[in-house]
Structure formats: structure tokens, C-alpha cells
N, C-alpha and C positions, 0 to 999 in steps of 0.2 A: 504494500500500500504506500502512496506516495506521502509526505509529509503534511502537505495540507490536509488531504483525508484522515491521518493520525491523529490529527490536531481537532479538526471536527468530531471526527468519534470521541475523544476525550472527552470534549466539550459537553458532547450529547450522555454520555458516560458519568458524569462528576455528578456527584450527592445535591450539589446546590440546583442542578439544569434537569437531571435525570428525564431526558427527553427521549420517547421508546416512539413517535411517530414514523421514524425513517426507517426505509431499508434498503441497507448498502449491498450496492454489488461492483465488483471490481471486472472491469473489460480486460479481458483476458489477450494476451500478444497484444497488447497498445503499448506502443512507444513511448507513450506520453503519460503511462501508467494510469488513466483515468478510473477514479473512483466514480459512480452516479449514487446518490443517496436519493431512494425513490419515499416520496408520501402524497397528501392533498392537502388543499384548504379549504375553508366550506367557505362560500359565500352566496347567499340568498339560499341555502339551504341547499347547492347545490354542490361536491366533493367536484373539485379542478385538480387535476395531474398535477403533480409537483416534481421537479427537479432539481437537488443541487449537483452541479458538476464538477471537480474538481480534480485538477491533474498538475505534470510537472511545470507545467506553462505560469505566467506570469499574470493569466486569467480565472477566473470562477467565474461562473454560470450559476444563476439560479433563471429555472423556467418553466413556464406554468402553462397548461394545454386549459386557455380558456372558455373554448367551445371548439366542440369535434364538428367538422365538416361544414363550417361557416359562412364559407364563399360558395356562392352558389351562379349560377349565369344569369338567373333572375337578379341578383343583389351587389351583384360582383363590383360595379362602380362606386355604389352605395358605400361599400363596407372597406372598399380600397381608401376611398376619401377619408372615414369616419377613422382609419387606422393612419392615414397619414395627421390626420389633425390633433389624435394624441400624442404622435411621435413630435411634431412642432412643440409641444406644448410641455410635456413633461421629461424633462433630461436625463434622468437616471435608468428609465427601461426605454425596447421597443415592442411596437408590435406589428406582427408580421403577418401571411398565413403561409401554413407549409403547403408541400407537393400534395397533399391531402385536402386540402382547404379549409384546415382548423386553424383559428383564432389562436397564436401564440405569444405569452409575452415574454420578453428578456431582458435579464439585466445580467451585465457583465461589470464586476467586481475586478480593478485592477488589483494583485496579490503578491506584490514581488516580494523578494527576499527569501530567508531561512524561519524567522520567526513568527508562527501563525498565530501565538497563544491567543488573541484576540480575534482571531478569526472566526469563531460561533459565535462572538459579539456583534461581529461586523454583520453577518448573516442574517443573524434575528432580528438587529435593528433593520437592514433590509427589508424583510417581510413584514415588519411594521410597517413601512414606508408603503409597500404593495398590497398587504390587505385593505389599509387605508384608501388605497384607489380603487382598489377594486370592489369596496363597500360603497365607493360613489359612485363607482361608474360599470358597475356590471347592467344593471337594471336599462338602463341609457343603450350599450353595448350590444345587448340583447333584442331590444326594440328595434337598431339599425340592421340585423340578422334577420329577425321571422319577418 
């Protein structure tokens, strides 16, 4: 396991966090030693894919499948515009859709150095940052899809 991932499981590990939501799986033959720590978030009563990603690189990933199969050819302008005007607006994630046509959001966590011990700080405050949006703007989000 690469060192940030060590450093996240502690994190998730230690008496004070004891946080049993994720489950880690290491890509096996990656160069880049990438861990993926898989869970969800509920918002609007609805459980969204979660991902933290973590590898030898000087990036983290966390990323969240906010609606599977979103773009549609009826909506596709719609929902292209409505993901371009959150990416204008707010700096710290984007959102996209994949080859699929789900709703994806990302945020990429610069991580350089040796020292992670603060890096399930960094993470959590993260997800503060993105349930918060996502508590504003799922509902909104949702409406420019159906």
C-alpha cells in the first residue's frame, strides 16, 4: 500500500475517527500503487458512489457518481450547460459526465511530499465542503436531468 493510503487507513483506524464507512481495495500491477477507498453519501435520501483515490502521484481524488446515466439526447445541452455553470462557479471540484452518461463530481486534492499525517483531515474537511453542495444543489441538479 502506498503511503498516503497508510496514512488514510490510520486515520480511518485511530480511536478518536474510528470510521468503518470505506472499503479499501488496492489495484493490483498499478505502477502508481493506487489504493481506491470505496463508500456513499446520502443526500436527499439518496446513497451516491463515493471514491477516495489515492496513489504514488502528487494527486488525491475524491469522487462521487452523482446520478447514473444522466445525459440523455433529450437533455444533453441542458445538462452540459447546467455542469458547465457549476464548474464556472465553484473552484474546488468539477463536474463532468463519463462515457456512460453519469453525473460525476471531482475534486482533486494537491498531496505532495512524505508527510500525510493530516491527510484524513484534509479529506473530511473536503466532504464537508461537498456534502454542503451537494445538500444545495442536488435537488436543483436533479430537476435539470428528469
Amino acid at each position: 500500500m502506498n503511503k498516503k493510503a497508510e496514512a488514510f487507513q490510520n486515520y480511518l483506524d485511530a480511536d478518536e475517527n474510528k470510521k468503518t464507512a470505506f472499503q479499501r481495495e488496492e489495484v493490483k500491477e498499478d505502477t502508481q500503487k493506487t489504493v481506491v477507498f470505496r463508500s456513499h453519501i446520502v443526500v436527499e435520501g439518496q446513497q451516491l458512489p463515493t471514491v477516495v483515490i489515492l496513489d504514488d502521484s502528487v494527486f488525491s481524488m475524491i469522487r462521487i457518481q452523482v446520478s447514473p446515466q444522466a445525459k440523455t439526447e433529450e437533455n444533453e445541452l441542458k445538462v452540459l450547460k447546467m455542469a458547465n455553470e457549476f464548474n464556472l462557479k465553484y473552484k474546488p471540484f468539477k463536474l463532468y459526465f463519463d462515457a456512460a452518461g453519469s453525473l460525476i463530481l471531482d475534486v482533486c486534492l494537491l498531496t505532495p511530499g512524505e508527510d500525510f499525517s493530516e491527510l484524513g483531515d484534509e479529506i473530511y474537511g473536503m466532504f464537508d465542503v461537498l456534502i454542503n453542495f451537494l445538500n444545495e444543489s442536488y435537488r436543483p441538479i436533479m430537476k435539470e436531468i428528469w
